[in-house]
N, C-alpha and C positions, 0 to 999 in steps of 0.2 A: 735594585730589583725588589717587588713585595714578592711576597706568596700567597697563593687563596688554596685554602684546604675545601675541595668539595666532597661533602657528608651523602654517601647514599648508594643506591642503583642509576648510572646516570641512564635517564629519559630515551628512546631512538627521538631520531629529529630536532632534539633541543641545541640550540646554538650557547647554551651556556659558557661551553670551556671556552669558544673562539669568542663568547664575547669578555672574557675575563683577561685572556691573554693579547687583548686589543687594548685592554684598560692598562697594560704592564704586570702582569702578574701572571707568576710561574705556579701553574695549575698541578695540583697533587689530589689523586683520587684516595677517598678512605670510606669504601666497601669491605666488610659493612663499618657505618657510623663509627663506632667504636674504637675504630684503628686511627680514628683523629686527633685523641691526645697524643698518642706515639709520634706520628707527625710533627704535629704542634711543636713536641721538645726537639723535633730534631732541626725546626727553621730556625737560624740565625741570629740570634739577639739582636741586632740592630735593624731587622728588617720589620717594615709593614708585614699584618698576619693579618687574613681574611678567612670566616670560617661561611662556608657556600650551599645551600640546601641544592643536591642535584634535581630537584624537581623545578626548581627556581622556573619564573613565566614572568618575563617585564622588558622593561626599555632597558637600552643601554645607558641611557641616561639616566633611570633610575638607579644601578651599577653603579656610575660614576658619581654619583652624589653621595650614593652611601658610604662607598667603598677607598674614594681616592683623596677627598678633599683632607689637606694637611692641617688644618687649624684644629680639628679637635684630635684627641688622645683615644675616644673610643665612639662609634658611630653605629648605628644599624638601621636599615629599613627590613620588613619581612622576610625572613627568610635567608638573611646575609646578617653578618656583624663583622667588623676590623678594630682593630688595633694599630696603635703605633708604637715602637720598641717601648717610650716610657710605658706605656698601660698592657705592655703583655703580660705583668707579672698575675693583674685583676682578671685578664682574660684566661690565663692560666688557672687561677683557681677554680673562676665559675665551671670554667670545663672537667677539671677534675670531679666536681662535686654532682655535675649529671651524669657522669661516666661513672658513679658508684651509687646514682636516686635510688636502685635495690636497698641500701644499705639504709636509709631513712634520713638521717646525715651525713654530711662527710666534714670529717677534723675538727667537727665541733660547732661547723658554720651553723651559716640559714639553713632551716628543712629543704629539702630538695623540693621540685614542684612536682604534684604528685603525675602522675602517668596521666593522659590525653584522656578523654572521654568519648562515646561515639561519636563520629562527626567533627573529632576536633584535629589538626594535622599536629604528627607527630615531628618535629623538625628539631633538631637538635641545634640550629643556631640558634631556633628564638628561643629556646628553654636555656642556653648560654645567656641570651640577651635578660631573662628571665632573672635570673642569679645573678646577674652584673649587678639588674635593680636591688635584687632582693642586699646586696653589700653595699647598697648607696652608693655606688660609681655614676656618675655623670657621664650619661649617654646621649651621643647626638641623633636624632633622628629628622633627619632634612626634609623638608615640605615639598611633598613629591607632589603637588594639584594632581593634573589629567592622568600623571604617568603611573602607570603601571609595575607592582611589586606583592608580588604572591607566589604560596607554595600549595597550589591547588592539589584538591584531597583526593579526586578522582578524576578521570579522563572526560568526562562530561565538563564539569569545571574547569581542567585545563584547555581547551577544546573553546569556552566563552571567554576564559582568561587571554590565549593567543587572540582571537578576533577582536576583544579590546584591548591589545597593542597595533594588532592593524590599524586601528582607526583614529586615534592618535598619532599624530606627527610628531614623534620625537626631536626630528631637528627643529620645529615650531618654537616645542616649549623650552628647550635649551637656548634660541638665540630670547626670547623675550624672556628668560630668566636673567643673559648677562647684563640686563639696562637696569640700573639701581633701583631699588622699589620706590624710593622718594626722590626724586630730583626739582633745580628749577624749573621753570615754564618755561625756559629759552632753549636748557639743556633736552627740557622733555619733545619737546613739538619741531627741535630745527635742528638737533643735532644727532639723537640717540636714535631717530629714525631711519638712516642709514650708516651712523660711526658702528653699530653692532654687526653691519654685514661684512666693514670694515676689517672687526674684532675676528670675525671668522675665515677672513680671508687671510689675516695673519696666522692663526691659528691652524690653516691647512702647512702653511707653509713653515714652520717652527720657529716661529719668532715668540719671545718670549716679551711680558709686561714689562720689564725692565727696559727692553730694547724700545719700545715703543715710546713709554716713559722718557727714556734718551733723545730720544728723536723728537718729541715735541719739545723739550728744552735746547733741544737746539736750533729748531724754528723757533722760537721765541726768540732766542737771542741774533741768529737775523732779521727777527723781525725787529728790533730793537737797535739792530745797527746800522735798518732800513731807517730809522726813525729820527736816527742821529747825525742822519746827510744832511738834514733841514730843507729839503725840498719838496717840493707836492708830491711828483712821483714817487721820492723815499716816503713821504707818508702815508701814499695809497698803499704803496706795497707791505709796509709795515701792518695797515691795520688786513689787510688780507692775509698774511702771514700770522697774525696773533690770531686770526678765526681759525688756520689751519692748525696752528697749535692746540687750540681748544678741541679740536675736533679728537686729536693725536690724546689728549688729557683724555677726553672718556675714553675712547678708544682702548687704552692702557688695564682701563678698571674692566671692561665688558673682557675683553680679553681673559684677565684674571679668572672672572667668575663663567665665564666659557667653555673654558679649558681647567679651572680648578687652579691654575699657578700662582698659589696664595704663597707670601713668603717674608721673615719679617724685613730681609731689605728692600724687597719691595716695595713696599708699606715707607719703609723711610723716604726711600729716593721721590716715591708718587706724591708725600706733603711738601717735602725739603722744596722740589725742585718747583713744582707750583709757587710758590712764595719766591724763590731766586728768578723765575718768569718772569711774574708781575713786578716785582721792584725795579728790575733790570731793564722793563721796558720804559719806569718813571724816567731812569736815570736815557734811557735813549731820545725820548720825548724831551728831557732839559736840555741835552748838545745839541740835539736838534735846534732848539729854539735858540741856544746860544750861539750857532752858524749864522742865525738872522737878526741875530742885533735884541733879543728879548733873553734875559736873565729870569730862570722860571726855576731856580732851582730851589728854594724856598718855599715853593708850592709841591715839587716834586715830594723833597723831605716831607711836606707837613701831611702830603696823600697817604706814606709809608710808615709816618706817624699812627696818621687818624686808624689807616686798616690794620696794622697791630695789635694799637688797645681794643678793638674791636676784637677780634682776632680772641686774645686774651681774655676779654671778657666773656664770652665763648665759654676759651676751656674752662676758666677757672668755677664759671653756676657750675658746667657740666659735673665738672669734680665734685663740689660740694655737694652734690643734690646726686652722685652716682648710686652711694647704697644707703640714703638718710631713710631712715623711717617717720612713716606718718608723715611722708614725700605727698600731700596733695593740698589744694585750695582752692578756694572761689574762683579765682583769676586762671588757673590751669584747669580748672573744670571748664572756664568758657572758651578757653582756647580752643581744649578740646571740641566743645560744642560747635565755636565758628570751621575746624575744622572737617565737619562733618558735611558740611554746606560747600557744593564744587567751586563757586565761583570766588567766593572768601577764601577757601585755598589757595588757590593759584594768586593771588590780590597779594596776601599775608606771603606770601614766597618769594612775590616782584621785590615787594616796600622793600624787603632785606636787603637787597641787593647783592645776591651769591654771585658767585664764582663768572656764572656764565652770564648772565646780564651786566655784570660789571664788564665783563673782558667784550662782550659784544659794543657796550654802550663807548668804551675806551677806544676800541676798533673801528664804529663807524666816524666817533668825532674825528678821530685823527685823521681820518680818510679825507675829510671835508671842511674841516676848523684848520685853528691852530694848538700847540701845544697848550698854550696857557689858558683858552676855551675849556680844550679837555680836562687838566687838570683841575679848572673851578670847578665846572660843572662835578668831574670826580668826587672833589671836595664836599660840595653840596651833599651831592647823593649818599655818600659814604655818611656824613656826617647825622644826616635826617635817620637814613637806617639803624647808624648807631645808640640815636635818643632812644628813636622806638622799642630796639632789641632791649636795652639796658632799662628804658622804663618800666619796660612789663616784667623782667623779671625782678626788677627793685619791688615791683608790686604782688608776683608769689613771695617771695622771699619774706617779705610782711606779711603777707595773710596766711602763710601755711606755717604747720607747728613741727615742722623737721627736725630729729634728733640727728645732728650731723654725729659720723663714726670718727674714729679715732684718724684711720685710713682718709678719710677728705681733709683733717684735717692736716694730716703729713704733706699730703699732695697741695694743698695752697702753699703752708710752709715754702716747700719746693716749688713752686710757681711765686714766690715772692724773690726768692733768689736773694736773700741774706748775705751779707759779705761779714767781715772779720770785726768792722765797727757795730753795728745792729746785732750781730749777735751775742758781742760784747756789750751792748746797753739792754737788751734784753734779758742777760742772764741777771743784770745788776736787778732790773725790773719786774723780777717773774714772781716776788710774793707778794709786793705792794699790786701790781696791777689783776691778780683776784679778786680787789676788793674794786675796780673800775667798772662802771655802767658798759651794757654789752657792745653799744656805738661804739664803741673809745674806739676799737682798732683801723676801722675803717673812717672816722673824722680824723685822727691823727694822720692817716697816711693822707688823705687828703689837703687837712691842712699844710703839714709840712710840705709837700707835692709843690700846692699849690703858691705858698711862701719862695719857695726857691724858684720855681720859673718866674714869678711878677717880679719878682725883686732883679732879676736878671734882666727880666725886660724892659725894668723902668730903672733900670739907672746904667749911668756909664760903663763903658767896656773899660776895665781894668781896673774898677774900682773894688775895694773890698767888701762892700755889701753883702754878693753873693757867695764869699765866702764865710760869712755870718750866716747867711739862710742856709747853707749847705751842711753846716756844723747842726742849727735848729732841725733841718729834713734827715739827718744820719737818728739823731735823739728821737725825732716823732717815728723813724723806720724800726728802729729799736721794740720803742712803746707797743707800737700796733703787733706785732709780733711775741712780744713778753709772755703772750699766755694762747695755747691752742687756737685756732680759728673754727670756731666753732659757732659763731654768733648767724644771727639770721642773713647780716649783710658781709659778713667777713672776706664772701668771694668778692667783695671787691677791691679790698689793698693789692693784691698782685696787679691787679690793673690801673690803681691809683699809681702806683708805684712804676709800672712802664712809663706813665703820662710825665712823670716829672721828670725821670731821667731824661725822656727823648726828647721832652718838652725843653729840659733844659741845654743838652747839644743844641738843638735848631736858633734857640735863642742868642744864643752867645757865640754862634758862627755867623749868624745873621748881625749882630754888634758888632762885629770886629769888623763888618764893611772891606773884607780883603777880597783883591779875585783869589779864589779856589779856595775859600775857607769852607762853604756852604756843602762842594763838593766834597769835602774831606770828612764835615760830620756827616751826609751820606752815606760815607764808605763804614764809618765806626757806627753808626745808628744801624746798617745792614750783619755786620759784626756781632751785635752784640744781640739786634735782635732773633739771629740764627742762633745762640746759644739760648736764647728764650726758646723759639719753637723746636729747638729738639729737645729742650729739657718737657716739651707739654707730651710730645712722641714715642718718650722714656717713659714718660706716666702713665700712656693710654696704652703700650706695649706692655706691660707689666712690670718692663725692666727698671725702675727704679729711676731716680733720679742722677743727672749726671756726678760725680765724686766730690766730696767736697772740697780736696785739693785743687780740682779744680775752679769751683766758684771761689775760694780766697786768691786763689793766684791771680785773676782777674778785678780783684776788688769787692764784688756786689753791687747790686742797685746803687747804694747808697757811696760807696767808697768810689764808686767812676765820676759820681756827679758831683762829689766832694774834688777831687782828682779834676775837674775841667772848670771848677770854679779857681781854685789854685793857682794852674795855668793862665788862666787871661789874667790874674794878678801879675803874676812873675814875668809874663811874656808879651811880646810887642803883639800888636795883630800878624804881621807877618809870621812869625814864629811861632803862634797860637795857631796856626792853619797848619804849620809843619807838622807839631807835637801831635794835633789830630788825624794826621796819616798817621804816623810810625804808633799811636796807638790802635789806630781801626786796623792796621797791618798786623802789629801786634796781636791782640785780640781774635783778630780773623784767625790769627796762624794755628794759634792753642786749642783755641775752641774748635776748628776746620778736622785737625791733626785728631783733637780725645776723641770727636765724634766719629770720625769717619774708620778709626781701631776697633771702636765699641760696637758701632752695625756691621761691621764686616767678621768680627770675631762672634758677635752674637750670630750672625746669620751661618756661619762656618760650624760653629758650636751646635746647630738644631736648634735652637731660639722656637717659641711654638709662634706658628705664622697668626699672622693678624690679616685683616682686610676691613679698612672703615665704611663701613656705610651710613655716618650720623647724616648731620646736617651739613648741605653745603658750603662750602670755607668761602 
């Protein structure tokens, strides 16, 4: 339960309390003003606390944006301010200190603000909101556009202020509020068109994002085990099924931003389960094709490969470049530029190939090709958006003069995923490599990366070569890590560093030439790259990186791939296909088990809620 404390003489005719006690909050009247710090101390410490101008004149949905949404600590529009238990301490004081403005200060603070002037309304929320600024608290105040939020001075004023809420469609601007302000062209024009009336029809009926979220992961996975019958109707209906699920994916987010039900599991389950979707449907598409006499599973992996490192290289600019100063350049100035032009937008959004033109393009091949069509073609596409993405920021990254912070550079660190060997060779390295040219980190990882998969791929299954490169890629993973990441290119060893690892599974499951070796590194490439994408969803949450108990228990980057070069030494191909189940089992189980403790205890605990709205995944 919140509480809203409303300040004043209430209005005749004003719908205020019913619209407060509509939004969940227990309405407490304090006539006169005054008597609302008394109040204030006697609501509950853990509860949301709303301080309410009885004159208030607005949408309900202006209410609801100011008053209810969970992600920030302190919020206000006109005439309304809330709180949430952490920040009633700051909401607390500012109130004390206009409950004593006679007095000039109060305890020492900020000067009070001095009393209204003619013409100006006296309202004691916004002279709270007032004081909040005046002590540097971070206040949200949400982008009301058309909607209406005022504490009209006189009845003439109120009187224009009701007739512009008549005129305005409040339920208008709340559904085209829930469709994300950026999307792709597939999602914008063929989906988000009618999944938001969707989103409100859920929302009459109290289904919650989560639920929804659910539900489209589990049409993906019939549609995925439509896929894996290998027949044309299994694969009509599978790619009909992955557009329903798409639909079900925005759905989940409109919903959210709807109805407010922002929450950090949320937030986890809505990336986690996208990604277990999409792979899940590679791996339906290869049985599939394996019912029909074509072995496509080497394509499958190298799809779930390519959109990874993709993936990855994503978060890790985003990271670097999240609070760098003197964040600008030529090449992001033209972005921006071509971004200003409509038709170069939508062009620049296709080439990526997000979320919804991949899963549509994936959906109609299947409908009408075969698996191994779709996955080329996948491959292609994935592959071309990739250069693109990664060119252009290889080219800000050169031309802008960014001081990355200490903070990005933890968060690569952590996005590199260091095991017990690399960071044993990096501590041996961390005086000598101060004195290395700023490249060294990201050529090292590249080299070494790039050493251990050729080597694996040109020479014999069982020979020891690649356990020579493996030993060289542990040494160069070390290096490139030995000293902060801080360099202009340094976002990219996280992603060099996926590229060899998965690079080197696929290889050496595809050498061993056994049936079910390919599908086993699958299972462990899906394994380990789920502990990659929640270690990126730890970063973007605030919550830190996953413990480091647990990246040595599992090895690192560097100790898995050292670890699978080893095996195809010591072990037959037969048995090199076992060892990589019982590790992807392995693996899965640890990583499944810490994460799935940590977002349900964070979210248990009040975790402060997130909702992404970057770029499309």
């Amino acid at each position: 339960m919140s509480t809203a404390i409303l300040t004043g003489q209430p209005v005749p005719g004003s719908s205020i309390e019913d619209d407060l006690r509509s939004l969940g909050f227990d309405v407490r009247l304090a006539s006169p003003a005054a008597d609302a710090e008394t109040l204030l101390a006697h609501v509950p410490a853990g509860e949301r606390v709303a301080l309410v101008d009885a004159r208030f004149v607005g949408h309900l949905h202006a209410l609801r944006l100011g008053l209810t949404d969970p992600r920030f600590p302190l919020a206000a529009i006109p005439g309304a301010v809330t709180a949430r238990p952490d920040a009633r301490q700051a909401l607390t004081r500012a109130m004390a200190r206009e409950n004593s403005a006679d007095c000039g200060t109060a305890g020492g603070g900020a000067p009070a603000r001095a009393r209204p002037v003619a013409g100006d309304v006296d309202s004691l929320a916004d002279r709270v909101v007032a004081a909040l600024d005046a002590d540097g608290a971070d206040v949200h105040r949400p982008e009301l556009g058309s909607l209406v939020a005022a504490v009209p001075a006189d009845p003439q004023a109120r009187n224009e202020a009701r007739q512009t809420v008549a005129s305005v469609d409040d339920e208008a601007v709340r559904l085209k509020s829930a469709v994300k302000g950026r999307d792709g062209f597939f999602t914008t024009f063929f989906i988000s068109p009618y999944s938001r009336y969707i989103a409100r029809w859920c929302a009459r009926r109290g289904l919650t994002p989560n639920q929804v979220t659910t539900a489209s992961l589990l049409t993906a996975l019939i549609a995925a085990g439509c896929a894996a019958t290998g027949t044309r109707g299994g694969f009509v209906a599978a790619g009909v099924l992955l557009i329903a699920s798409f639909v079900l994916d925005c759905t989940d987010g409109q919903l959210a931003r709807y109805s407010l039900q922002y929450s950090t599991l949320g937030a986890w389950l809505d990336a986690t389960f996208d990604r277990a979707k999409e792979y899940a449907y590679y791996a339906g598409l290869a049985l599939g094709a394996a019912r029909g006499g074509d072995d496509v599973w080497a394509l499958a992996l190298g799809a779930m490969v390519l959109q990874t490192c993709r993936h990855v290289v994503d978060f890790s600019f985003n990271e670097a470049n999240h609070d760098a100063t003197a964040n600008t350049s030529p090449t992001a100035a033209l972005s921006d530029k071509l971004d200003s032009v409509g038709w170069t937008v939508w062009v620049r959004r296709m080439i990526v190939l997000p979320i919804g033109e991949r899963w549509a393009m994936i959906a109609v091949l299947t409908a009408v090709t075969t698996p191994r069509i779709t996955l080329y073609v996948l491959l292609v596409g994935c592959a071309f958006a990739a250069t693109y993405t990664t060119a252009g920021r290889v080219l800000r990254s050169l031309t802008r003069k960014a001081r990355r912070t200490d903070r990005a550079a933890r968060a690569l660190a952590d996005l590199a995923d260091s095991g017990p060997l690399a960071e044993g060779i990096a501590a041996a390295f961390k005086r000598p490599a101060r004195r290395l040219p700023a490249f060294t980190a990201p050529a090292v990882a590249l080299l070494g990366g790039a050493a251990v998969v050729a080597t694996s791929a040109l020479t014999d299954f069982g020979g020891p070569w690649p356990v020579v490169a493996a030993l060289g890629y542990a040494l160069a993973s070390g290096l490139a890590v030995a000293r902060p990441l801080k360099g202009a290119l340094d976002w990219l060893v996280p992603p060099f560093f996926r590229a060899a690892e998965y690079g080197t599974v696929l290889v050496m499951a595809a050498k061993a030439d056994v049936n079910g070796a390919l599908p086993a590194a699958f299972g462990l490439v899906s394994a380990v790259a789920y502990h990659h994408y929640d270690t990126v969803y730890r970063i973007r949450g605030e919550a830190g990186a996953p413990p480091r108990p647990l990246v040595r228990a599992i090895g690192g980057h560097e100790g898995r791939t050292l670890v699978i070069a080893v095996l195809a030494v010591l072990l037959t191909a037969t048995d090199f296909k076992v060892a990589l189940t019982v590790l992807a089992v392995a693996v899965g189980l640890v990583v499944l088990v810490e994460s799935i403790r940590f977002w349900v205890a964070a979210h248990k605990g009040g975790a402060p809620a997130v909702h992404d709205e970057g770029e499309p995944a």
